[in-house]
N, C-alpha and C positions, 0 to 999 in steps of 0.2 A: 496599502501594499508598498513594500521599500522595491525602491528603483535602482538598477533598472531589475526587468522582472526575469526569472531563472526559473524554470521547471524542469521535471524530469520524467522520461519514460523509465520504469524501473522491472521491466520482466523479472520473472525467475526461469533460468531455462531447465526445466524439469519436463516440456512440452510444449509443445507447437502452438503459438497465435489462436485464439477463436475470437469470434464476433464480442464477446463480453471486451477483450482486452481491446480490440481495435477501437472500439466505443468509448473506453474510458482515454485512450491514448490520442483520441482525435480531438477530442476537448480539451486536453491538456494543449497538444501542440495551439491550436487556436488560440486559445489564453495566451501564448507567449508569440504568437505572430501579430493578432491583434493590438497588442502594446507594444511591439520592435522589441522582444524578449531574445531569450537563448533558451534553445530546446537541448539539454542533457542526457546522452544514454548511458544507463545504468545498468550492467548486470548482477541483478542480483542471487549470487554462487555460494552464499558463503554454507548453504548448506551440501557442502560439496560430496555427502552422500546419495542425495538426490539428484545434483544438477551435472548434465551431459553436455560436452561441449558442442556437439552437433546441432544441440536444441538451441543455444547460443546463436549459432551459426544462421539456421535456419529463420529465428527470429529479426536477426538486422536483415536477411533478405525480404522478409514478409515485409516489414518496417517500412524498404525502402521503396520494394511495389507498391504501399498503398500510398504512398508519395506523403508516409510522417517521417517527415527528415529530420535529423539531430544535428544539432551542430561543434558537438563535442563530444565526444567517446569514441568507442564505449568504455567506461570505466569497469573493472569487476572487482567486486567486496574481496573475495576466497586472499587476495595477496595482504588485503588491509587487514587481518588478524591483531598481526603488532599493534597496532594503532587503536584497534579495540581493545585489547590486553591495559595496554597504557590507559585508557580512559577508565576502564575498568578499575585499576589500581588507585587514580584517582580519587572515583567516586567512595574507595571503601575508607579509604585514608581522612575523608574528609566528615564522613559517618554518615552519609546518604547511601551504603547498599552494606547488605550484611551476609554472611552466609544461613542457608535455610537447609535446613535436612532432615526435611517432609518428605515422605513419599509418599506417592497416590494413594496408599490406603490410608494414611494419616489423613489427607485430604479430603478423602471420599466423603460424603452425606455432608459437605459446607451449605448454607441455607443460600439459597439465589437473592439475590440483590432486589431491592426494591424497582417495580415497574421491567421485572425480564432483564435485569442487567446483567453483568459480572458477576459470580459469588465471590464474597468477599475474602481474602485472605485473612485470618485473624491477628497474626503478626506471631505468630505462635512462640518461633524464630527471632525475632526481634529486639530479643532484649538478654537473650542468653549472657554470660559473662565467658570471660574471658578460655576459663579453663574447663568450663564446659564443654565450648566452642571445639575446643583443642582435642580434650576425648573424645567427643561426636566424630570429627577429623580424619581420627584415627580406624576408624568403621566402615563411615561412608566418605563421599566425594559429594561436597555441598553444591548446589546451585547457589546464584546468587541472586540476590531480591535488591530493590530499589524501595527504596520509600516513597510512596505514590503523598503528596501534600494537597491538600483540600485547593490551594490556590491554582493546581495544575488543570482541573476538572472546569474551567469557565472559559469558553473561544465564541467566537463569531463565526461562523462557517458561511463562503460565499453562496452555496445552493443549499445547505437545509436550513441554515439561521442559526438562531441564541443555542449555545449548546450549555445548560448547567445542570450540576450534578454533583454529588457527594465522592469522594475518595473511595467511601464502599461500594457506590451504586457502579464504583467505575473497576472493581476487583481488588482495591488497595494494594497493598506491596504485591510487585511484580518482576516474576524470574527475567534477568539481563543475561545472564548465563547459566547454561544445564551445568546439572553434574555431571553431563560427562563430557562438558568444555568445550561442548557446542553454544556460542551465543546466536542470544534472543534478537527475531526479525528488530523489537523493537529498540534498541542499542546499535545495533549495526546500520539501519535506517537513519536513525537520529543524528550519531555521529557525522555518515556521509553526507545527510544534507545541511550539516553545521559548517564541514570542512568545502564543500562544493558550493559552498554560500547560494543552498536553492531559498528562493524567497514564495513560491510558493507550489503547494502539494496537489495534485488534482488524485483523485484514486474514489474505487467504490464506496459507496452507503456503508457497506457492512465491516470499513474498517475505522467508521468515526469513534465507536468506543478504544480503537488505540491511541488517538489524539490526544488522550489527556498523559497518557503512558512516556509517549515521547516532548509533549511540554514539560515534563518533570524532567526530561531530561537536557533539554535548551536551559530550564531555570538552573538546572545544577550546576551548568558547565557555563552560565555567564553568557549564551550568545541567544539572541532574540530570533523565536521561533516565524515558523516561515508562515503565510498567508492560506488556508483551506480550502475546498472546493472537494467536496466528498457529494459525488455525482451517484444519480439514481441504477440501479443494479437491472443490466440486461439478461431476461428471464425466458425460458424455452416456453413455448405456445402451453405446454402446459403448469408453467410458474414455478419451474426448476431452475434454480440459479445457471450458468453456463458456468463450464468448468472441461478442463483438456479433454475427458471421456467424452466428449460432443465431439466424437473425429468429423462427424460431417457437416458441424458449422467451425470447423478451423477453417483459417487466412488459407492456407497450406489446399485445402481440400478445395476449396470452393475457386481457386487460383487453378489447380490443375482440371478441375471442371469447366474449365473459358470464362469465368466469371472477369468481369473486368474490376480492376482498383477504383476506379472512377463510380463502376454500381455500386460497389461497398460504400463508400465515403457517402455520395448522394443519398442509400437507401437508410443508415445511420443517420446522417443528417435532418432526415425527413422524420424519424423515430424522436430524435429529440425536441421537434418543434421549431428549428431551424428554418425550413425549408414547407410549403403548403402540402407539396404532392412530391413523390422520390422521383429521383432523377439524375444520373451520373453526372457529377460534380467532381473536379479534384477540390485540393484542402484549400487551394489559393482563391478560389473561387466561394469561397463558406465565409472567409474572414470578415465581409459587410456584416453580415447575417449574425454574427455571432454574438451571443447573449448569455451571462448565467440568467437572467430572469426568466428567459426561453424555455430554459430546462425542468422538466418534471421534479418535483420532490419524492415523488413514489415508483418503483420498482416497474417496467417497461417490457411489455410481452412483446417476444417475437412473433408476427405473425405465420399462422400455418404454411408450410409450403414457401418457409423462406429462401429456400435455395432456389426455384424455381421461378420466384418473382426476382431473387437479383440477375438470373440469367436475361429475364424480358429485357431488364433494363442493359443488358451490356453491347 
């Protein structure tokens, strides 16, 4: 891992904190308190149909009660367009992304990838010529595709290990921008943590298949991609991902219920192996204790009646 070490918390504010994002953000900051790091916050807006600035707001509060401090930002995507435009132009100019004008029913019935992967892109798009390109243009408004290269698909990931895999297994060419000139999380991610020189990524299980997405994009642009830690996915007692519709396991919810910041952190703590038995803890207090070998490889239930045991503990 290049030094010194840079992480980031990256919300989207489209809603409010829950237990799933505190879990993933407290492992992060650790990672970067444990080495004398820099913790970076990042908004990420740039789908500015969805995201609320309230929600924004709401999240550095939640952030700063459970005592995951950042030491720089918040930065927000939504003004760095230009900057994606530019890179974008770039990669076309250089013959690493093309235009595509597929639409979902062109796409529909692609065959799934070997072992539950990505289906594959077939590169349909790929190789059109020039003046094709040109009347297609004239119809529709292309998305744009990235050419996903075999060499992108091989990492090392700090909690699940060897990750290897084929270009197809992994979606092959992949939209960097819609047609309708919305870009792709994976482009705008990429970018900012080339330009914000993060060294490395902590984030859920379920987004290691973008990994190889955005190594293709470190390799195109010449700058050496940052270090992984793609951590086990916090699951409701009955093995439903957490996701904003859980109002009553948000930061937000369980804060105006007297929960204290200290039973979050300790009760997470304890879920990951940190800690023997839960116990209000702040983050500064977890730094000894801190481990990826600690950490589960597989998906982590909350137990029933979780609201109820962090109250005991506050």
């Amino acid at each position: 891992m290049r030094s010194p070490v840079r992480v980031r918390l990256a919300p989207s504010p489209t809603g409010y904190l829950h237990l799933g994002n505190a879990w993933t953000f407290l492992w992060c900051v650790l990672a970067a308190r444990t080495q004398g790091g820099a913790v970076l916050l990042r908004i990420e807006d740039v789908d500015t149909a969805r995201s609320r600035p309230h929600f924004a707001d709401a999240i550095q509060e939640d952030l700063a009660w459970l005592g995951l401090a950042w030491d720089e930002g918040p930065y927000f995507q939504s003004p760095r367009v230009p900057r994606y435009t530019e890179i974008l132009h770039a990669l076309m100019a250089r013959g690493h992304a093309y235009p595509c004008f597929c639409s979902r029913k062109d796409l529909q019935g692609l065959a799934s990838a070997p072992h539950g992967g990505l289906p594959a892109y077939p590169g349909i798009c790929r190789h059109l010529d020039d003046a094709t390109r040109a009347r297609k243009a004239q119809e529709k408004s292309p998305a744009i595709r990235l050419i996903l290269p075999e060499s992108a698909c091989t990492f090392e990931d700090l909690v699940q290990g060897a990750f290897r895999a084929s270009a197809a297994a992994c979606g092959g060419d992949f939209a960097v921008r819609r047609g309708d000139g919305l870009f792709a999380y994976q482009l705008a991610v990429a970018v900012d943590d080339m330009d914000q020189k993060i060294t490395l990524v902590v984030r859920g299980a379920d987004l290691l298949d973008s990994t190889p997405r955005q190594q293709a994009l470190f390799q195109y642009l010449g700058a050496p991609p940052p270090c992984w830690a793609h951590v086990p996915l916090l699951l409701d007692p009955s093995g439903e991902r957490l996701a904003k519709r859980h109002q009553s396991l948000s930061v937000r919810a369980l804060r105006a219920a007297g929960i204290a910041p200290q039973a979050i952190v300790g009760f997470l703590a304890w879920l990951g192996g940190l800690i023997p038995t839960p116990q209000p803890l702040c983050v500064e207090a977890l730094a000894p204790a801190f481990s990826w070998q600690r950490l589960p490889h597989t998906p982590v239930h909350l137990p029933a009646h979780t609201p109820a045991l962090l109250a005991k503990l506050s």
